[in-house]
C-alpha positions in Angstrom: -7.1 22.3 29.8 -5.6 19.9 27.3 -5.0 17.1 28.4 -1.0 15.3 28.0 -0.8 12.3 25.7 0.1 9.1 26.9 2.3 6.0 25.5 1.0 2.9 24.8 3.0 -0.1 24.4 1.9 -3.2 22.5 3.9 -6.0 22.4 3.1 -8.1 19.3 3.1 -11.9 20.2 1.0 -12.8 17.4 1.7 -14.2 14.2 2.7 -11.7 12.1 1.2 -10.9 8.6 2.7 -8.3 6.1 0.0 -7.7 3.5 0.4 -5.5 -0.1 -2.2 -3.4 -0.8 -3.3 -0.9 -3.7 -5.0 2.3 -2.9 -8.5 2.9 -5.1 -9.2 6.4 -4.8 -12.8 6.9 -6.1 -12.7 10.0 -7.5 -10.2 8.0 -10.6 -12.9 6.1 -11.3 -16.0 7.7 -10.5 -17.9 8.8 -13.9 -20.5 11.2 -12.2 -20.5 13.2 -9.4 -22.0 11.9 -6.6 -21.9 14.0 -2.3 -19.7 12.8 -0.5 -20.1 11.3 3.2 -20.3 13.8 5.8 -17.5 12.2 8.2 -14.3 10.2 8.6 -14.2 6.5 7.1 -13.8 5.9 10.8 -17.0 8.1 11.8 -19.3 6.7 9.1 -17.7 3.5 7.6 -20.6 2.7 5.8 -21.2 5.8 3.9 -17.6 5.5 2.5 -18.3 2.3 1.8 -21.1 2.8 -0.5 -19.8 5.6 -1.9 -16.9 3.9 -2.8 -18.3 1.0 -4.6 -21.0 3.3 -6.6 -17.4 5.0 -7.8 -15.8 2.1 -8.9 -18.9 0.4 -10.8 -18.8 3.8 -12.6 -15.8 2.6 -14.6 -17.0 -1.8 -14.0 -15.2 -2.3 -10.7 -16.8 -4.5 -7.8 -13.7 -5.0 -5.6 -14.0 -5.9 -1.6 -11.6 -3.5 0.4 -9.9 -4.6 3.3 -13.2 -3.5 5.7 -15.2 -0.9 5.6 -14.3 2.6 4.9 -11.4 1.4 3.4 -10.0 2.3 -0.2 -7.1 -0.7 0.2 -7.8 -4.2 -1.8 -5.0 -6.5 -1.2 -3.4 -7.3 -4.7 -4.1 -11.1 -4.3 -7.6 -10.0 -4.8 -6.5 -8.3 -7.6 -6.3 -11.1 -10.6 -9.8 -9.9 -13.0 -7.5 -8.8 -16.2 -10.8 -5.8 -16.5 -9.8 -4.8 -13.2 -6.4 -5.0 -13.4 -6.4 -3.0 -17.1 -8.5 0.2 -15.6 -6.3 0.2 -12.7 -3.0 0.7 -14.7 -5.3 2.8 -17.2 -5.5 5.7 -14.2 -2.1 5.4 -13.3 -0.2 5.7 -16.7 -3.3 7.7 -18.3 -1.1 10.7 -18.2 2.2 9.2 -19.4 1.6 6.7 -22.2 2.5 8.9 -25.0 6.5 9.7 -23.1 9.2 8.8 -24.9 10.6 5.5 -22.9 13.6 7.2 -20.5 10.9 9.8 -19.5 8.2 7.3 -18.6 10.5 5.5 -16.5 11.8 8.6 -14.8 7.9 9.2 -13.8 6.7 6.1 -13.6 6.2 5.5 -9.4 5.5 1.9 -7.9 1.1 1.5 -6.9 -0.1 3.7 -4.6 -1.3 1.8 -1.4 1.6 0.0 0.4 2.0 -2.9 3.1 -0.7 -3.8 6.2 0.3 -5.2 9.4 -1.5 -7.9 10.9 -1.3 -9.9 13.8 -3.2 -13.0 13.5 -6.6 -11.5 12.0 -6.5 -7.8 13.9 -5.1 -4.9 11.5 -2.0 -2.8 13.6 -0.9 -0.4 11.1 -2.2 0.1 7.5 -0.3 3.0 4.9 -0.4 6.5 5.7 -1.0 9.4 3.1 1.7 8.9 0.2 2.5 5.6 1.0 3.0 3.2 -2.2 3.9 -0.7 -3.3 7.7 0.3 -3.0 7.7 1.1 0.7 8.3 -2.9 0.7 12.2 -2.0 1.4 11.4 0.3 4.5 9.8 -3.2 6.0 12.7 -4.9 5.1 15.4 -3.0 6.7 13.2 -3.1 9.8 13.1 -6.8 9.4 17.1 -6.8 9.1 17.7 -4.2 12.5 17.9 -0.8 10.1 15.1 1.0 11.2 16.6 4.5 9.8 14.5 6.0 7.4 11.1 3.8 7.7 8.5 5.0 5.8 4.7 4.2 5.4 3.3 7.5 4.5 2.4 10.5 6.7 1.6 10.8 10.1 4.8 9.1 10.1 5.6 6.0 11.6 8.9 5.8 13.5 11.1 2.7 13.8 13.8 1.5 15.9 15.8 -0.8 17.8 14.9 -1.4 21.4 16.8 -4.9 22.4 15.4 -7.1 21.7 12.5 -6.0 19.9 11.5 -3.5 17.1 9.5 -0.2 18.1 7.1 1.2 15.6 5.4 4.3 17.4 3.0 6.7 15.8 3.9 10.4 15.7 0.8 12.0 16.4 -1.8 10.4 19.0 -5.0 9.1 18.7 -8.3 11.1 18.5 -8.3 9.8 22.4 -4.8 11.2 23.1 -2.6 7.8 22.9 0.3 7.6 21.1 0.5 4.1 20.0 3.3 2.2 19.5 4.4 -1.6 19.2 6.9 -3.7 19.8 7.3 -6.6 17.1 10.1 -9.6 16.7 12.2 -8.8 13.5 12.6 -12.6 13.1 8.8 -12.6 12.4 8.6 -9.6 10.4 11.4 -10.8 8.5 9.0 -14.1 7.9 6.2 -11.7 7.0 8.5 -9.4 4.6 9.4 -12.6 2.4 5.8 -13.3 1.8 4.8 -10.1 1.2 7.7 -9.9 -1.4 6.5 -13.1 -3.0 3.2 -11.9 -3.5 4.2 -8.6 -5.0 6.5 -11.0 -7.4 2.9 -12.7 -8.6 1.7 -9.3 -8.7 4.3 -7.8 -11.4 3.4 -11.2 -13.0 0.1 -10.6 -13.5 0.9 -7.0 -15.1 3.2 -8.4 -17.3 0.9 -9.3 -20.3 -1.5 -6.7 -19.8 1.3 -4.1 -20.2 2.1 -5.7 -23.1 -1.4 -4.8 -24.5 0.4 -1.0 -24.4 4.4 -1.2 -24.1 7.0 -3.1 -25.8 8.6 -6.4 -24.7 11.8 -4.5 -23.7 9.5 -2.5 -21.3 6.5 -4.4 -20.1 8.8 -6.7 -17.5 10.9 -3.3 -16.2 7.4 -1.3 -16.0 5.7 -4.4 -14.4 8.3 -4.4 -11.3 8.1 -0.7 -10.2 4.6 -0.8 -10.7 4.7 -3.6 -8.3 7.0 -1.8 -5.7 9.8 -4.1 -7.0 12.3 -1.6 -8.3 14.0 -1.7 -11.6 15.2 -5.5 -12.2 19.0 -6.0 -11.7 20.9 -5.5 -14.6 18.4 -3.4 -16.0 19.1 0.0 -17.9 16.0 2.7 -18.5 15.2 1.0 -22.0 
């Protein structure tokens, strides 16, 4: 007889921490076939592990994900201008050659997207589909507009339960908890404003290596929606 799932409520006391991520799927850089692990990430962390990091030295990548199993690397890890160059090499690979309002009109922000920390311990990290961008769904959490949050699927739901702001998971855990927190949006807002700084230094960084490829009038627009940042204000589609 299945058994009914149960609600857990967290209340996040902690110092929060709102941390940008980019997703390094192995199979973009992996040069050779290679079996993959028999399990979850969560099952056998360090299969993925090694698997991972024999993909990415394929193509001269030795990053540190955020722990085992993991395909995130927080972007301030991400400042090696090789690194940085084969990451935007897989994600405009297929649209270098478009004419300038079509790359824009394809061009989507990092794949990866924002983790949740309290002090030191992970909460949430992005779901399937989640990207650099999702940045604004924090935001209007941060400012009491929960409506439309999104991290990725399973979804995430937000709202507003005085005083606090619920995040709770749609579909339980593999022991039949749904989880779901409750978090000051005074301290998320704190944790939103660095996060946006460092995806600022981010689009920085991309700046003159999209420059190696694009024209001035399109490496600082490309830079910020790579970054998650949106078009600039008072840009047009060049």
């Amino acid at each position: 007889m299945p058994t009914t799932p149960t609600r857990e409520i967290v209340t996040l006391s902690g110092e929060l921490h709102l941390v940008p991520v980019v997703e390094f799927e192995p199979g973009s850089y992996a040069r050779q076939e290679r079996p993959r692990p028999g399990g979850s990430g969560e099952e056998v962390p360090r299969d993925w592990q090694h698997y991972w990091e024999q993909s990415l030295a394929d193509s001269g990548l030795h990053l540190e994900p955020l722990f085992s199993g993991s395909w995130f690397v927080p972007i301030s890890r991400l400042t090696d201008p090789h690194v940085l160059r084969q990451m935007l090499r897989i994600k405009l690979e297929t649209i270098d050659s478009a004419e300038p309002v079509e790359l824009f009109d394809r061009v989507i922000a990092m794949s990866g997207g924002q983790v949740l920390f309290e002090g030191e311990h992970v909460v949430l990290t992005p779901r399937c589909c989640g990207d650099l961008s999702d940045l604004e769904n924090w935001e209007a959490a941060a400012r009491r507009e929960p409506d439309g949050f999104w991290i990725g699927h399973p979804q995430v739901f937000a709202s507003w339960e005085e005083p606090w702001l619920l995040l709770r998971e749609e579909e339980p855990d593999r022991n039949g908890v749904h989880r779901a927190w409750h978090l000051s949006p005074h301290a998320l807002a704190e944790a939103v404003l660095a996060a946006r700084k460092e995806q600022e230094d981010f689009a920085r960084r991309l700046i003159p290596l999209l420059s190696e490829r694009f024209p001035p009038e399109m490496t600082h627009p490309l830079a910020s929606v790579l970054s998650g940042l949106g078009m600039p204000e008072g840009t047009d589609n060049p």
